[in-house]
matplotlib code that plots the C-alpha trace (Angstrom):
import matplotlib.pyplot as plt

x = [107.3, 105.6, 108.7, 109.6, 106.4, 107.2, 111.2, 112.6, 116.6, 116.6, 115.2, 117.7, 120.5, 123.8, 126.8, 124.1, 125.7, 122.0, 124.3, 120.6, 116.7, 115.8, 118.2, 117.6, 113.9, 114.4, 116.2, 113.4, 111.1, 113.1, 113.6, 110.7, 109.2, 111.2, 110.3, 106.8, 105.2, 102.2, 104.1, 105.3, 108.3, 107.8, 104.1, 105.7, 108.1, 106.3, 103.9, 107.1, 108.3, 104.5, 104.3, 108.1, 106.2, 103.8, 107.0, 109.9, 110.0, 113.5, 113.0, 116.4, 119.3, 120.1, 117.0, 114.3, 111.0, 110.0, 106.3, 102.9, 99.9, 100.1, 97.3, 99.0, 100.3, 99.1, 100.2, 102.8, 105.8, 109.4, 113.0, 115.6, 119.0, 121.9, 123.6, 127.5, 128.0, 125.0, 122.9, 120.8, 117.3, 115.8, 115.7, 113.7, 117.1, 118.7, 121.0, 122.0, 120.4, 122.4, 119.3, 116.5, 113.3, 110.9, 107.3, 104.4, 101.0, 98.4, 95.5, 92.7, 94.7, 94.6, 95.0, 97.1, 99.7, 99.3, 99.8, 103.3, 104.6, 104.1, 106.1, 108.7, 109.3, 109.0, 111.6, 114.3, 114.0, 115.7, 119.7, 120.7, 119.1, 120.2, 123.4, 123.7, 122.0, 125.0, 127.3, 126.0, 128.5, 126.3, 123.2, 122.1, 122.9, 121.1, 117.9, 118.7, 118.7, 116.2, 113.7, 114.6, 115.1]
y = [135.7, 132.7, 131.2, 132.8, 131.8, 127.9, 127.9, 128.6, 128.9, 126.0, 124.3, 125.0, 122.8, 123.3, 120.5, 117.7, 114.0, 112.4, 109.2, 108.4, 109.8, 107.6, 109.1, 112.4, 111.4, 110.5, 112.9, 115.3, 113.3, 113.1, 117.2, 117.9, 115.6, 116.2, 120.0, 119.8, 117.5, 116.5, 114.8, 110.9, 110.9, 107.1, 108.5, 111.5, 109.5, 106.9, 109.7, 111.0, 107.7, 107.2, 110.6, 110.3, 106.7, 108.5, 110.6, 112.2, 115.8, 115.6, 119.1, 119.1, 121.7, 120.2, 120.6, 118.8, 119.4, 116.6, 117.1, 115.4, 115.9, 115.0, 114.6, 115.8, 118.1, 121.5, 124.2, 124.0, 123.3, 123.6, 122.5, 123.2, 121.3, 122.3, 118.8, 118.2, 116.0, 116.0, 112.9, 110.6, 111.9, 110.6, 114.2, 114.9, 115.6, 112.6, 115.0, 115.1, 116.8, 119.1, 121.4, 120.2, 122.0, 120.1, 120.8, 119.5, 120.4, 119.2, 117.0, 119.3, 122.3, 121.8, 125.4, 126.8, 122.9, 124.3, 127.8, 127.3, 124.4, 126.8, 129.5, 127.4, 126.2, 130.1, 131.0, 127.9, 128.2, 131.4, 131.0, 134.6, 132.9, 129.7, 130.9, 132.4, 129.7, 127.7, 130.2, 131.5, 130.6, 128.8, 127.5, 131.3, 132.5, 129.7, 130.9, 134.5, 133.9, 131.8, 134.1, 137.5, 136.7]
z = [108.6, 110.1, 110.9, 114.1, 115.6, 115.1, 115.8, 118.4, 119.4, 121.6, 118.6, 116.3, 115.7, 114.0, 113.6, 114.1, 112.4, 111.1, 109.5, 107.8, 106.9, 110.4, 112.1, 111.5, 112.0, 115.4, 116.5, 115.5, 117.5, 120.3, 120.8, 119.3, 122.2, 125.4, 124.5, 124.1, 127.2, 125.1, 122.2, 122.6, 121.0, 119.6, 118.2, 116.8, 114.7, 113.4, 112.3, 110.6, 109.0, 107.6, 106.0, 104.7, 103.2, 101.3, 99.0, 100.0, 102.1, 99.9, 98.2, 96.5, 96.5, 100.3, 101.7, 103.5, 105.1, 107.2, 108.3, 109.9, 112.0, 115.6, 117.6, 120.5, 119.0, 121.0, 117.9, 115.4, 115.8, 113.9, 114.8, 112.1, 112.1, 109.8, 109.6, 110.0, 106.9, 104.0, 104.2, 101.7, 102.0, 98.9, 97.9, 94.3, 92.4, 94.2, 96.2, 99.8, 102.5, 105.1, 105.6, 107.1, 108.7, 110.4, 111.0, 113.5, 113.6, 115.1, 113.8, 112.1, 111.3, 107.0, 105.9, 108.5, 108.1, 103.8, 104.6, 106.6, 104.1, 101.4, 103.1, 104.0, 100.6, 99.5, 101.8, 101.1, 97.5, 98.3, 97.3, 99.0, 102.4, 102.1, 101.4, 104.6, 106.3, 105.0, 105.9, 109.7, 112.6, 114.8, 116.1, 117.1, 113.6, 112.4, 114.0, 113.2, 109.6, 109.1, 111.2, 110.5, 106.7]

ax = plt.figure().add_subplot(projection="3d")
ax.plot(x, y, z, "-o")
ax.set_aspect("equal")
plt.show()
């Protein structure tokens, strides 16, 4: 699965309080962006915020997929964060979010950006996985589940 070669454990979050969408936003830019030298954090979220602008990554049933290009952006990228308390996300069903999998690619890459969206969604429209995403102990189990699914 194309997961594990975007997440990583030290990417993967469990426990995190978003309190809001621009929260949670930032604090996507800000790991994603201490981890990966090449990334400005402020860039990286504003590139966020525009994208979330154009519709909602809000895919219902408690998920979200927060994505954009980033010029600096040296391959993709994911972080995934299992938040402590669901949060507003202007999800399609008007549901909270306590799932949310963000993804960074750089500029140019179309198909590969499509490719990886559309297995994401594959895989979190899966209710045995998100089941035990929901249910997994920590931040490690997290990461297990989601990559070894």
């Amino acid at each position: 699965m194309i997961i594990h070669r975007i997440l990583t454990p030290a990417r993967t979050f469990d426990g995190v309080h978003g309190v809001s969408k621009k929260k949670i936003l930032e604090f996507i830019a800000e790991h994603i962006s201490s981890e990966v030298s090449e990334i400005n954090g402020k860039d990286l979220f504003e590139a966020l915020i525009s994208r979330e602008r154009l519709g909602t990554t809000g895919l219902g049933n408690g998920i979200a997929i927060p994505h954009c290009r980033c010029k600096a952006c040296p391959e993709p990228v994911g972080l995934f964060i299992r938040l402590a308390e669901p949060v507003d996300f202007d999800s399609v069903d008007q549901k909270p979010v306590d799932l949310v999998f963000a993804l960074i690619v750089p500029e140019g890459e179309n198909q590969e950006h499509l490719e990886i969206l559309k297995a994401l969604a594959e895989q979190f429209h899966s209710d045995r996985l998100m089941a035990s995403v929901r249910q997994a102990e920590n931040a490690q189990s997290l990461y297990d589940c989601i990559t070894h699914h």
